[in-house]
N, C-alpha and C positions, 0 to 999 in steps of 0.2 A: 504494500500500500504506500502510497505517496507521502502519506504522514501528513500532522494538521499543516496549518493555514490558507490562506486565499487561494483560490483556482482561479483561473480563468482559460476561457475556450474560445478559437474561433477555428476559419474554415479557409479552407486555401482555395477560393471559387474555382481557380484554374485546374484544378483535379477533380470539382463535384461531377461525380454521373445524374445529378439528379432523381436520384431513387427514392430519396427521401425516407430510408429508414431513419436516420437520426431526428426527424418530425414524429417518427412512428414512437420512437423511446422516449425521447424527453419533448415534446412540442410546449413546455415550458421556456427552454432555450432553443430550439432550432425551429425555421418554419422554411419550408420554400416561397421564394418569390416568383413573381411573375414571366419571370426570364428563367424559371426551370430549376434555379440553383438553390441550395439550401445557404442561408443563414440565420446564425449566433444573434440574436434578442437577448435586451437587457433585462432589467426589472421593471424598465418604464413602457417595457413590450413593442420596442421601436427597433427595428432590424438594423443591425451594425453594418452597411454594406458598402465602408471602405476597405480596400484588400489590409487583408492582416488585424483589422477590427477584432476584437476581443469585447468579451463579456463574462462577469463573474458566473463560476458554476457554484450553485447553492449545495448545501453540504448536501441536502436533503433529495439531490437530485443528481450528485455523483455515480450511483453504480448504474442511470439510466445512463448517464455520457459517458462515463465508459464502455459499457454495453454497445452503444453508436458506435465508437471511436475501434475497437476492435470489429463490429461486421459492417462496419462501412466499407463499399467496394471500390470508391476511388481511395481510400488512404490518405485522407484530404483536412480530418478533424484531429485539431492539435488542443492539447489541455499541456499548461504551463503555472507553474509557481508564480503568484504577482509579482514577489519580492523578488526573486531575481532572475527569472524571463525561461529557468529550466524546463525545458518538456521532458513529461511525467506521464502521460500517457499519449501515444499517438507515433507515428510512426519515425521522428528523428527522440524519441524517447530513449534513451537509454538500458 
């Protein structure tokens, strides 16, 4: 497990297949738009849709972004430590 503090997640649009399973697990933080792609929503439920945009992953909805982030099919959802930018789940994760 990543261990506590902050998450945040976004989405590399240039790898979504637009499948939208990551809508399917957490449609808390993912939705697709209009243009087919999925993105990372905040708490103010406004789609973050500059490249590399992030949004915090609530505790409470960590093992649904995770769950995304390993059968997502482009390999496109990154989850990273706030404090210091590490990805911790996702596919330059460690």
């Amino acid at each position: 497990m990543a261990g506590t503090g902050e998450l945040e997640v976004w989405i590399d649009q240039d790898l979504c297949t637009g499948d939208g399973i990551c809508a399917q697990y957490a449609p808390d933080v993912f939705e697709l738009d209009i243009d087919g792609l999925a993105y990372v929503k905040g708490p103010d439920d406004e789609l973050r849709q500059q490249p590399g945009e992030s949004a915090p992953v609530p505790l409470t909805l960590l093992q649904d972004v995770v769950d995304s982030v390993k059968d997502c099919p482009g390999d496109c959802i990154h989850v990273r430590r706030a404090a210091d930018g590490v990805e911790v789940y996702g596919p330059d994760a460690e």
